[in-house]
C-alpha positions as MATLAB code, in Angstrom:
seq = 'XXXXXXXXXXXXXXXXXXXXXXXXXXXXXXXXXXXXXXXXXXXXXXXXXXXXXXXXXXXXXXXXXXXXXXXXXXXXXXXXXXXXXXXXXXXXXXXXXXXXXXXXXXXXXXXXXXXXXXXXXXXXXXXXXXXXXXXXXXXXXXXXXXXXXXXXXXXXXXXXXXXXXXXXXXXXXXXXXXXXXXXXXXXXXXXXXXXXXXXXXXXXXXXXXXXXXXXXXXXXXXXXXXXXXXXXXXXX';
ca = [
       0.000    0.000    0.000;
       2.653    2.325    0.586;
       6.409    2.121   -0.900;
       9.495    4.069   -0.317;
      11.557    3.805   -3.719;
      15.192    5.149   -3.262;
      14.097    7.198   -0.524;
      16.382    9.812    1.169;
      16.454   12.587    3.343;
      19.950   14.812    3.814;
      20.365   18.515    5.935;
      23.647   20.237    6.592;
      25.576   19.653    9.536;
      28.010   22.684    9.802;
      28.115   22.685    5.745;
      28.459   18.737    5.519;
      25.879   16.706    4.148;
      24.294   14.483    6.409;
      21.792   11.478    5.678;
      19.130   11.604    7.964;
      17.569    8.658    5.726;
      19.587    7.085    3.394;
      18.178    4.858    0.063;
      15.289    2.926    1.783;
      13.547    0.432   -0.573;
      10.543   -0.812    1.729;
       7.242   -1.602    0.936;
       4.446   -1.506    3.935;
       2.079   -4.484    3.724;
      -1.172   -3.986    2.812;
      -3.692   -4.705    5.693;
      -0.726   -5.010    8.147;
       0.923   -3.400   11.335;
       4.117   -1.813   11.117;
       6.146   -0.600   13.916;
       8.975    1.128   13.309;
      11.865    1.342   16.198;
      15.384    2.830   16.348;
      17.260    5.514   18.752;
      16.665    9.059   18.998;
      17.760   10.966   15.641;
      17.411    8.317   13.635;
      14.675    9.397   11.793;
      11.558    8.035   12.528;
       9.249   10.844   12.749;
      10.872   12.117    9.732;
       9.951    9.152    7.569;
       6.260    9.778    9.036;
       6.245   13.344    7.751;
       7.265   12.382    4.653;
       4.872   10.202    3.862;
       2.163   12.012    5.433;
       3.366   14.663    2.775;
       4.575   17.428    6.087;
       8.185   17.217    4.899;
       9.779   16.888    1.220;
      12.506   14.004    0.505;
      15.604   14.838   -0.795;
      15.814   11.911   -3.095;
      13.710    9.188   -4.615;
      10.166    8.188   -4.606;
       6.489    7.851   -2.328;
       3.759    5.119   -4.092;
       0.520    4.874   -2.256;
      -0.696    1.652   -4.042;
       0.586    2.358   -7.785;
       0.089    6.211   -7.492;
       3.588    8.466   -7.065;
       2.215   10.843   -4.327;
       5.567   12.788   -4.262;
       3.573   15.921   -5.577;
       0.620   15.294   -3.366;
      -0.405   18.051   -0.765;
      -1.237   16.582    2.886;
      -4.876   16.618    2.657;
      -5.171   15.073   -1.057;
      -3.110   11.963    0.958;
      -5.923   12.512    3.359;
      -8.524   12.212    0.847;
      -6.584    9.441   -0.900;
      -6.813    7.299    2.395;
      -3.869    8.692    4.440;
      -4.847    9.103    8.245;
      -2.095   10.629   10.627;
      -1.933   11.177   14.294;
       0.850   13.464   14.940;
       2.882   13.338   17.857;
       2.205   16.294   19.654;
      -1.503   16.669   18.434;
      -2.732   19.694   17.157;
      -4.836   22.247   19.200;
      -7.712   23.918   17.589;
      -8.965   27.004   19.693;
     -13.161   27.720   19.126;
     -14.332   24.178   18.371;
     -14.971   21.343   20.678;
     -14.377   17.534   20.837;
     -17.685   17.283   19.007;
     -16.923   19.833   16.292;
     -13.449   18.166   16.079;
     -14.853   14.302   15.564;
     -17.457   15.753   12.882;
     -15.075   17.569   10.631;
     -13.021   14.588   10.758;
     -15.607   12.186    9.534;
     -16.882   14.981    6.995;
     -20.529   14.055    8.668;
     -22.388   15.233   12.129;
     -22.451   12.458   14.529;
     -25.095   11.729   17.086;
     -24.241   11.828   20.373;
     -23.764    7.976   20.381;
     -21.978    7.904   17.343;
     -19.164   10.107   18.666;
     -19.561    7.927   21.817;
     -18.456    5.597   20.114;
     -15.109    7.150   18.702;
     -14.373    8.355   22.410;
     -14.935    4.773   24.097;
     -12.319    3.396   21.993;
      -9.685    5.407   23.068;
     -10.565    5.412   26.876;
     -13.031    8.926   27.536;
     -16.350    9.326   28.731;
     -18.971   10.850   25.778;
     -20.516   12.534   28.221;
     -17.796   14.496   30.035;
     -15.604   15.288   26.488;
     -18.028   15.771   23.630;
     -18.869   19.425   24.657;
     -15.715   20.192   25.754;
     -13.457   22.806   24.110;
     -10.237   22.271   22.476;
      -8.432   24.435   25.480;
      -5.632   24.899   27.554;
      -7.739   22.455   30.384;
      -6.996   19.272   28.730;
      -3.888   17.770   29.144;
      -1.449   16.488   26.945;
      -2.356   12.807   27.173;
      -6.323   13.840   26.744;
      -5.508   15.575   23.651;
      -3.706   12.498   22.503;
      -6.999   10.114   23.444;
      -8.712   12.920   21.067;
      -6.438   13.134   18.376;
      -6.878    9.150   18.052;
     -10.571    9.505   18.355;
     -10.499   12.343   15.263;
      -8.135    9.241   13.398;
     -10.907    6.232   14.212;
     -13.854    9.287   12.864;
     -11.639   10.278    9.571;
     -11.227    6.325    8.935;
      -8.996    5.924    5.772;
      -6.954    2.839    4.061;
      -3.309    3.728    5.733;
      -2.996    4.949    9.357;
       0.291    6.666   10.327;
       0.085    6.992   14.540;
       3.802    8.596   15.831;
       4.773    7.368   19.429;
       0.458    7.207   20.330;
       1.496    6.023   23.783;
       3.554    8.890   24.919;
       1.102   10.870   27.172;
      -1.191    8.129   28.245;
      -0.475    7.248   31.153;
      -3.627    5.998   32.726;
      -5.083    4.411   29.599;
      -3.243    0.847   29.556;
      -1.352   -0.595   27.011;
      -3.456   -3.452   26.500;
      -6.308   -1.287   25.722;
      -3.751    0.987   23.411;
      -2.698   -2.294   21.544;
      -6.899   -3.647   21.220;
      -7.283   -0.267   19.524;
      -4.694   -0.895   16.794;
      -5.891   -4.450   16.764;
      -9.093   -3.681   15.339;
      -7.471   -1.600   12.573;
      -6.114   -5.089   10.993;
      -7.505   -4.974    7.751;
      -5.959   -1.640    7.485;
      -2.539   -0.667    7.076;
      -0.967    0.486   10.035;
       2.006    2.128   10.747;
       3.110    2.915   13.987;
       6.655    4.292   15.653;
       7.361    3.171   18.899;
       9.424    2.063   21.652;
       7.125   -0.090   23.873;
       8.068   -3.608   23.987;
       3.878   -4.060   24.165;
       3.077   -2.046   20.733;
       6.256   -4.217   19.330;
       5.542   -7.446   20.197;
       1.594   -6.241   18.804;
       2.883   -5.986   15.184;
       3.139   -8.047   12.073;
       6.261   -6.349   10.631;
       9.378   -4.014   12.215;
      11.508   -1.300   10.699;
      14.631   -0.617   12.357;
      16.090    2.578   11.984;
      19.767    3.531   12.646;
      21.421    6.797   12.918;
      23.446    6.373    9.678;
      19.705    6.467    7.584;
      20.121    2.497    7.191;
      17.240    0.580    8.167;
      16.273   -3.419    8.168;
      12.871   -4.466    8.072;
      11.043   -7.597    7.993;
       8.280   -9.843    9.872;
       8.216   -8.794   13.860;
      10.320  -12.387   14.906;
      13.323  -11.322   12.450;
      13.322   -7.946   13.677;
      13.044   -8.274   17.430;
      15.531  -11.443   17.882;
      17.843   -8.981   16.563;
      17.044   -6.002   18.834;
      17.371   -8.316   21.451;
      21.501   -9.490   20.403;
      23.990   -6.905   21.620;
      25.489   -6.110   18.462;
      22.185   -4.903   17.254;
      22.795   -2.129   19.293;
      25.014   -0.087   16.412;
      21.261   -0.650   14.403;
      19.839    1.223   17.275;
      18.198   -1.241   19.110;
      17.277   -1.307   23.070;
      20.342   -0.425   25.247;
];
């Protein structure tokens, strides 16, 4: 569903180019979960952006099926089937969680509709859907919001950037059920947590050189797990 071709991404370091991505050939599975791993700087949330059409490669190619989307502004990958959840969401002041969930599912809900967006991620209808976008919710509410907005938009490719950082009383389990019953869907998730790792079907593993391996979630985490996978970036 979606395939890097010869993808790169290069800034300037003190005048010296440096590959912040370098040549990636992958192709996401279709109707799968992909998380993607690696240390700090090694360009995960870049690779997000990119494909979410935020930030511009330097070199090579984005295919959302068998369409080049390299020209493609952010919302015509939205409207194509390109659903992302950024990682420090987005606050919109003068509209409300209900306002928010309608826009994104270009419909208005009913009060149990939107409910039902809001149960899924852990919040209460009833004390949210009224609520404004303010300065009173915290940072992992927003999050729980910015997820509900993603399930209301729907789409064919979801693109969720570290989704756990912030929740702290919504468990894991519940964070992983979510992103369970998106199989069907192609998923693609960055993350540390062992739980959201162990939850997917494939792994990308990102180093600080741009390189990255990638394969089924067995491959991918036996080798995270060996010492010398550590210059890949794996778990210290």
């Amino acid at each position: 569903m979606i395939t890097l071709q010869n993808l790169s991404y290069k800034v300037f370091d003190n005048k010296e180019e440096k590959y912040i991505l370098k040549n990636l050939n992958i192709s996401f599975p279709k109707g799968k979960l992909t998380v993607i791993t690696g240390q700090n700087g090694s360009g995960k949330s870049t690779l997000m952006k990119i494909i979410a059409g935020i930030s511009k490669q330097s070199e090579g190619n984005v295919f959302f099926g068998e369409k080049n989307i390299d020209e493609c502004s952010i919302s015509q990958r939205a409207n194509l089937g390109i659903t992302t959840a950024f990682q420090q969401p987005v606050r919109f002041k003068g509209i409300t969680v209900r306002d928010l969930i309608n826009l994104a599912s270009k419909k208005q809900n009913t009060v149990a509709q939107a409910c039902e967006f809001l149960a899924k991620v852990g919040l209460c209808a009833k004390d949210y859907i009224d609520r404004p976008l303010d300065g009173t919710l915290s940072g992992g509410e927003m999050k729980r919001i910015e997820l509900a907005m993603a399930l209301a938009k729907g789409g064919e490719v979801f693109l969720f950037d570290e989704p756990e950082a912030g929740i702290d009383l919504w468990s894991f389990e519940e964070l992983v059920g979510l992103f369970k019953e998106l199989k069907g869907k192609t998923v693609i998730i960055v993350s540390h947590q062992k739980k959201i790792l162990q939850s997917a079907d494939f792994v990308m593993l990102l180093n600080r050189d741009g390189q990255a391996v990638f394969g089924e979630k067995i491959e991918v985490l036996d080798m995270i797990e060996q010492p010398q996978c550590r210059k890949m970036g794996g778990a210290k």
